[in-house]
C-alpha positions in Angstrom: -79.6 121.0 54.9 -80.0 123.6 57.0 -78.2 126.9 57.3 -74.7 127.8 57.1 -73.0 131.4 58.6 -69.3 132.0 58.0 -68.0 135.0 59.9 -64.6 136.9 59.0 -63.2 139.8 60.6 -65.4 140.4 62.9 -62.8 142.3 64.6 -60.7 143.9 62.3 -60.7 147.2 63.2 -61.0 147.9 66.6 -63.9 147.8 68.3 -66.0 150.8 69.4 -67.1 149.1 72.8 -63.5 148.6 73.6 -63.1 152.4 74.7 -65.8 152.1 76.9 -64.9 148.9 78.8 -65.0 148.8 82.5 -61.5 147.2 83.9 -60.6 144.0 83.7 -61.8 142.9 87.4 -65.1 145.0 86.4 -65.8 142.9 82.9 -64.7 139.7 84.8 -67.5 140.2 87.3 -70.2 141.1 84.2 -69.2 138.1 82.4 -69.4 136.1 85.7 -72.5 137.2 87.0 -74.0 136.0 82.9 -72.5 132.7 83.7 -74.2 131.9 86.5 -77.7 133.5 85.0 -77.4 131.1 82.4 -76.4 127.9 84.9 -78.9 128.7 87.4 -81.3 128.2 84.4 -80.2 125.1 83.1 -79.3 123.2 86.0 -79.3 119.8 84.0 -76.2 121.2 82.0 -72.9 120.8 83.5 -71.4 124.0 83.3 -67.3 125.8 83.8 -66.4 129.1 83.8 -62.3 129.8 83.8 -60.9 133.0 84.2 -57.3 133.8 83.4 -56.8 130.0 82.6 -58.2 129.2 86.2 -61.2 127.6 86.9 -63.7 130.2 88.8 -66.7 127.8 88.5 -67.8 124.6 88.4 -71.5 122.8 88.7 -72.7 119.7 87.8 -75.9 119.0 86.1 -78.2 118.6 89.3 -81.6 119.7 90.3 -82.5 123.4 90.7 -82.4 123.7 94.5 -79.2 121.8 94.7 -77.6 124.1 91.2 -78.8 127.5 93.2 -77.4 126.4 96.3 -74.3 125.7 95.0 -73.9 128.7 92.5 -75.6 131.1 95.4 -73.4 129.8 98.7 -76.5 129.1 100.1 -77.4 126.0 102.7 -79.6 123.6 100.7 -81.4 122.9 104.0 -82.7 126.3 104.4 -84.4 126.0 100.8 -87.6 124.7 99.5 -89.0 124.3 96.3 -92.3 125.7 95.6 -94.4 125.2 91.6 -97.9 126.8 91.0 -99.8 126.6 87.6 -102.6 128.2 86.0 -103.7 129.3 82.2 -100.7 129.5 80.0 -97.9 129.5 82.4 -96.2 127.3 85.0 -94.1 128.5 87.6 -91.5 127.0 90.0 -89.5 128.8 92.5 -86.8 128.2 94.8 -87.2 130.0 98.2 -85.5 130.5 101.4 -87.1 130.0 104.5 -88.1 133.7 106.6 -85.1 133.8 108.8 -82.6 133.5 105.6 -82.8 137.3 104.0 -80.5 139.8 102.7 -80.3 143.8 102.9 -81.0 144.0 99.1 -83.2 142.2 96.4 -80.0 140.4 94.6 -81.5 137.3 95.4 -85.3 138.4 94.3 -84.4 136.7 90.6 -87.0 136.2 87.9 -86.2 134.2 84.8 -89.0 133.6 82.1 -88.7 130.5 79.6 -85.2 130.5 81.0 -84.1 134.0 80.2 -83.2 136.4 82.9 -85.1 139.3 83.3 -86.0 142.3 85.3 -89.7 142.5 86.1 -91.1 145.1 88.7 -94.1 143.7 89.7 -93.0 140.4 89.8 -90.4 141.2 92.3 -92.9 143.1 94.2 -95.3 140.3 94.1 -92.9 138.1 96.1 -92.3 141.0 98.2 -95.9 141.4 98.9 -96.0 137.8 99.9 -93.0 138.5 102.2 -94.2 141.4 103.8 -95.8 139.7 106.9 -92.9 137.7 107.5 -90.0 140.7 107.0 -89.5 143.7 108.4 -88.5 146.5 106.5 -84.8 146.7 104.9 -85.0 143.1 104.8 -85.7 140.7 101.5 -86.1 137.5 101.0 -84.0 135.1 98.7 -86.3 133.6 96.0 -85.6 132.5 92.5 -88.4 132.1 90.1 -88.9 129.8 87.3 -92.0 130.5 85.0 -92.4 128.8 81.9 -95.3 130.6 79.8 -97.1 130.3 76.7 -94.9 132.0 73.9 -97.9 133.8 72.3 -98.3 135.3 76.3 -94.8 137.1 76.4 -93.0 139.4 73.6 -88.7 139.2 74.5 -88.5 141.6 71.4 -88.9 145.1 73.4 -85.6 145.4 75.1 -81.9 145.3 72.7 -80.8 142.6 75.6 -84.1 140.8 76.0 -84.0 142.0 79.8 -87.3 143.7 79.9 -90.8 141.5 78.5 -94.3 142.4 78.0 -97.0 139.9 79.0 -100.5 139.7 78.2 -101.5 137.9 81.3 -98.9 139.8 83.9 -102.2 140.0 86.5 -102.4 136.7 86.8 -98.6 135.5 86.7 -98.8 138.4 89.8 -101.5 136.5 91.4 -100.0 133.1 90.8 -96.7 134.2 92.9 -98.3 135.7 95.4 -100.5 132.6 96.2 -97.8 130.2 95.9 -95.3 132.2 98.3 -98.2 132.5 101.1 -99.1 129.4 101.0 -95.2 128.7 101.7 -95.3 130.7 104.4 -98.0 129.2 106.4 -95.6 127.0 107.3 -93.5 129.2 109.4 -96.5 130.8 111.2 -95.0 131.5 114.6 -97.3 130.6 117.1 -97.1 130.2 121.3 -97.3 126.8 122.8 -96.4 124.9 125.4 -94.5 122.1 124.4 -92.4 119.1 126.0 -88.5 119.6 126.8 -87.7 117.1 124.2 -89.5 119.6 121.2 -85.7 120.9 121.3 -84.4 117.9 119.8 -87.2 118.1 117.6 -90.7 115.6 117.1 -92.3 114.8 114.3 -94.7 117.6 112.7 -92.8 120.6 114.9 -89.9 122.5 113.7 -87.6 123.1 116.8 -86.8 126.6 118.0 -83.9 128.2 116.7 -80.9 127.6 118.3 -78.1 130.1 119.3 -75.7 130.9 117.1 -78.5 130.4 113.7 -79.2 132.9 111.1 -81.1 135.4 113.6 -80.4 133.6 117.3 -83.9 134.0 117.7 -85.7 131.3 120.3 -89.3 131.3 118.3 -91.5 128.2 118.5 -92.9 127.4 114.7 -95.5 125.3 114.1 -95.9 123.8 110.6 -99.5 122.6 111.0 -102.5 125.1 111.7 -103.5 125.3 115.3 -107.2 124.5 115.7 -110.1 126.7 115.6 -110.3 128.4 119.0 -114.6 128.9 119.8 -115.3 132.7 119.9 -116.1 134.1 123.5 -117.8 137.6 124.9 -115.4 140.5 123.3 -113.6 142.2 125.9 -111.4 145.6 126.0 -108.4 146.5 127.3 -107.4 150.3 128.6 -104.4 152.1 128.3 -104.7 155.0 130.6 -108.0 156.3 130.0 -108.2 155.1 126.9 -110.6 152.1 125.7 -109.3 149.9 123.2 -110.7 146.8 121.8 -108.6 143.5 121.6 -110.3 140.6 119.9 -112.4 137.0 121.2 -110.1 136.2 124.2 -108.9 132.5 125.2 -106.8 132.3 128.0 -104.3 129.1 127.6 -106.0 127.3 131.0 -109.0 127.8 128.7 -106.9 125.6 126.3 -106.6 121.9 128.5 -103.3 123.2 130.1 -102.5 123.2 133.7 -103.1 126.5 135.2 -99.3 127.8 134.5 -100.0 131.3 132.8 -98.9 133.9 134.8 -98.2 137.9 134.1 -94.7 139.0 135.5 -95.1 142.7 135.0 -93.9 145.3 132.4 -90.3 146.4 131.4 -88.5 149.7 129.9 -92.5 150.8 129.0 -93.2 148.3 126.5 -92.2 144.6 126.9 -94.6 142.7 128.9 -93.3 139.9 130.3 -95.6 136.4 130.6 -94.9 132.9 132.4 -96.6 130.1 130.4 -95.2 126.8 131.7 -91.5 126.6 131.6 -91.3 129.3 129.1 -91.2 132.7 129.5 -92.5 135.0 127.2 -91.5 138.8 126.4 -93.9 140.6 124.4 -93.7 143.5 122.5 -96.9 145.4 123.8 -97.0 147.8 120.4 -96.4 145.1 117.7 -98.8 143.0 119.7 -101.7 144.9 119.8 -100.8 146.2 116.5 -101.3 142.6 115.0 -104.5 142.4 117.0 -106.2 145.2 115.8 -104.8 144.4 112.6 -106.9 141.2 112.3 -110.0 143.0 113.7 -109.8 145.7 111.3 -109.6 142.9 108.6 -112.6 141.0 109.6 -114.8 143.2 110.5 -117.2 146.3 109.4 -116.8 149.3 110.8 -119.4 152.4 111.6 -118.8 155.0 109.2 -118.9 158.5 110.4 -119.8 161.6 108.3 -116.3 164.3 108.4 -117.0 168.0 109.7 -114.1 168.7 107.3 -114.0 167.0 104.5 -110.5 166.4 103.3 -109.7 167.9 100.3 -107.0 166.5 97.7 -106.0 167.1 94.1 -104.4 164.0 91.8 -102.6 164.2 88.8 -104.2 163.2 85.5 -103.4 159.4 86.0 -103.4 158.8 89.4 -107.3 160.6 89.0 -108.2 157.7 86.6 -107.3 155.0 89.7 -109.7 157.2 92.0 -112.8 157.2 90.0 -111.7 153.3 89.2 -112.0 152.6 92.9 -114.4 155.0 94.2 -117.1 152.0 94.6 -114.6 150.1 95.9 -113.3 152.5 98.9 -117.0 153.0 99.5 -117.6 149.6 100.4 -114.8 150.1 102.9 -116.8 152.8 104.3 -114.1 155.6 102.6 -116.7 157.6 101.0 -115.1 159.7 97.7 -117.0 162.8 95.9 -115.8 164.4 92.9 -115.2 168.1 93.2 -113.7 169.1 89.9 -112.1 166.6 87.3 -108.8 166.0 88.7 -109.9 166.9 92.5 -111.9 165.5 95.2 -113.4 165.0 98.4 -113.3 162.3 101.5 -116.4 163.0 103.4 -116.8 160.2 105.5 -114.8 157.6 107.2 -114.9 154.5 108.8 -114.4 155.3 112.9 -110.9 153.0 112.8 -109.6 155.0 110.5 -110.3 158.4 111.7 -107.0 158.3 113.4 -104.7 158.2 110.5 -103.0 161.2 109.3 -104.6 163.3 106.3 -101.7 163.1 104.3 -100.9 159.4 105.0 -104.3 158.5 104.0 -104.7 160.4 100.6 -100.5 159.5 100.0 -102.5 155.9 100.5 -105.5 156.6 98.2 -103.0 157.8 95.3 -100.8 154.8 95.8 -100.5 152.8 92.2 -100.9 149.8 93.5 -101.1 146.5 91.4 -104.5 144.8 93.4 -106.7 146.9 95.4 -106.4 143.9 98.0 -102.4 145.2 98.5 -104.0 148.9 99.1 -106.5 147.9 101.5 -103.9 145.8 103.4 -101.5 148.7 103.6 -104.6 150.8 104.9 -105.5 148.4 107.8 -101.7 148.2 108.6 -101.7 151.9 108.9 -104.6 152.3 111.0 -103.5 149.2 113.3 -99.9 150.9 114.2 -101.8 154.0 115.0 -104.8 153.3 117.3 -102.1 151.0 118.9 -100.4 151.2 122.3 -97.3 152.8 121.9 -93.7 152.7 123.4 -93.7 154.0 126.7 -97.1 153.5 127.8 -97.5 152.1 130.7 -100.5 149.5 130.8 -102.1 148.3 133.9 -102.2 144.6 135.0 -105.8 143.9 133.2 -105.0 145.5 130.2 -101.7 143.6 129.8 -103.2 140.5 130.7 -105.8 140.3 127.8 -103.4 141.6 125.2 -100.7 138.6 126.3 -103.9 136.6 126.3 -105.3 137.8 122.8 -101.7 137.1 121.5 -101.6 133.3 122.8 -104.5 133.5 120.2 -103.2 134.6 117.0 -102.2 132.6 114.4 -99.3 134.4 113.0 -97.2 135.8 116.2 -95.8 138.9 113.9 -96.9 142.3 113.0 -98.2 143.4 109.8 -94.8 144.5 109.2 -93.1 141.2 109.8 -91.4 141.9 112.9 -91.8 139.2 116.0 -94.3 139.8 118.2 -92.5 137.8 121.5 -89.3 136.4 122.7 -89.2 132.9 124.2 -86.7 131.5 126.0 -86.9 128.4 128.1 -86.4 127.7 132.1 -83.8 125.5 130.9 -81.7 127.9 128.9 -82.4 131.1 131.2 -80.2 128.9 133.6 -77.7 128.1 131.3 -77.3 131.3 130.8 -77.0 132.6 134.3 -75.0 129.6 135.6 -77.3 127.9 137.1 -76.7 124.7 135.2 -72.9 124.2 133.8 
């Protein structure tokens, strides 16, 4: 027959929370903001919220990109939905696309078997994925959906059921991470030379975007890979006196194009300026070679070279455990680790990229609690990229700011390791628009 609860005066006294309530506007907004939790997921339910006998809310049972666009204010356009699956869990997510962010992580939402709650590393995960494609104060808007094996997750840690623990949280972590990059391919920015008519978009390209969109930002995405470009002689470009690698050039007449690329010059010390058809391109010299080396550094092995000084450094009792754990593993990066004494120790060799990094960067990096050595070792390259880069307010001569505008038409993702844009484009077209050429 089931089972029957009768309640009676639940409230006859007065209740203790009541002392500590917030104001009215302040408890409207709580009970609000666990409205829409619970709409966002259940989108099949039609669901109205009224406050003060006026109705605040209203969705109609609809899919989840359409319910989250709708409770959210977001454009439906600008979303996608992503799933991924693996061994007791399934996950689907709702993300915006790069140019739609906010200055906070409001919008980084996780929900588990439909339950809201807050998970760390989750919300780092889809940060991590992010982090190429963002630059820093900026996050994206994704809401995830995972659906995972009850005997995998315990709700029963946390009075509200906010916080969970999960057996398998590595490979959830994983799971998001894989499923938001593989998202993001799609909005690789690449350079091209394309017809006029790409502004009114063909089929397979997304057109630029246009003035007066989410970051009035001219970029030229492409949504399928570029092909393979045959590896040539490595060359080096110099700044000053300095000699600093690039990467396998390709110039784009190298590419089938009409002869068309042409270096303008340098401006203010660090924007190089590039004619490639009837575009013109302005490059951020730093954040280009930055991305440069950062791929290099990536894909290649570097010579190792013993320190005069070893660099000393002392870790606290846990942080000690994750450098013994990765000794072997920072060794095969050519960071080699002794142990001096049981919570202290030793870097006495490095690889020669890195030997330009600051001490305390690099043992702040060592110490670093992060989830996947792969994360670590990305942050390291990154580090070591921005500093053997050319800098802001060097002046390069015309060879060397030829091959790094040439070994950026190469890349296959036109932003620095910290997400920012590597060029500018704008169009022969629109530069006269602009100064009144054409009305």
């Amino acid at each position: 027959q089931g089972t029957l609860v009768s309640v009676a005066d639940l409230f006859f006294n007065m209740p203790v929370r009541k002392k500590f309530l917030k104001s009215r506007a302040g408890e409207s907004a709580m009970c609000s903001r666990s409205f829409v939790e619970k709409a966002l997921a259940h989108p099949e339910i039609s669901c109205k919220l009224f406050l003060n006998d006026k109705l605040k809310y209203f969705f109609p049972a609809a899919d989840l990109k359409a319910r989250i666009a709708a409770a959210c204010a977001l454009e439906p356009e600008h979303l996608r939905l992503l799933d991924a699956s693996g061994e007791g869990f399934e996950i689907k997510a709702v993300a915006a696309r790069p140019e739609v962010f906010r200055a906070d992580k409001r919008y980084i939402q996780v929900f588990v078997n439909r339950r809201r709650i807050y998970e760390y590393s989750l919300v780092q995960a889809v940060e991590y994925g992010f982090k190429e494609y963002l630059p820093g104060g900026r996050f994206p808007v994704v809401f995830l959906f995972l659906e995972v094996n009850p005997e995998l997750v315990d709700f029963n840690i946390h009075p509200a059921k906010r916080e969970v623990r999960f057996r398998n949280l590595s490979l959830l972590r994983h799971g998001v991470i894989a499923m938001v990059k593989a998202f993001l391919i799609n909005y690789d920015l690449h350079a091209r030379r394309l017809p006029d008519r790409v502004l009114d978009g063909v089929p397979g390209q997304e057109s630029p975007v246009q003035e007066g969109d989410l970051q009035r930002e001219i970029f030229t995405r492409s949504v399928q890979n570029g092909a393979e470009l045959p590896a040539q002689e490595e060359r080096y470009a110099y700044a000053g006196d300095r000699q600093r690698e690039i990467l396998p050039l390709k110039h784009p007449e190298d590419q089938g194009e009409r002869g068309s690329y042409r270096y303008c010059g340098q401006v203010f010390d660090l924007f190089l300026l590039v004619e490639w058809g009837d575009k013109l391109f302005i490059i951020d010299q730093h954040a280009a070679h930055e991305r440069v080396l950062y791929e290099k550094l990536r894909n290649k092995k570097s010579n190792t070279q013993e320190l005069l000084f070893p660099i000393y450094f002392e870790a606290g009792p846990a942080e000690a455990i994750l450098v013994r754990e990765r000794i072997s593993l920072w060794g095969e990066m050519g960071i080699q680790i002794s142990t001096e004494e049981k919570n202290a120790f030793e870097i006495n060799s490095l690889p020669e990229d890195f030997l330009a990094l600051d001490e305390g960067e690099l043992v702040e990096a060592l110490l670093s609690e992060y989830s996947s050595f792969e994360e670590l070792k990305d942050r390291i390259y990154s580090m070591a990229a921005c500093r053997l880069a050319v800098k802001d307010g060097e002046t390069l001569d015309r060879p060397a700011a030829e091959q790094l505008a040439a070994a950026v038409f190469n890349l296959t993702n036109g932003r620095c390791p910290h997400g920012r844009p590597i060029w500018y484009e704008i169009r022969r077209e629109e530069l006269f628009r602009r100064v009144g050429r054409i009305i």
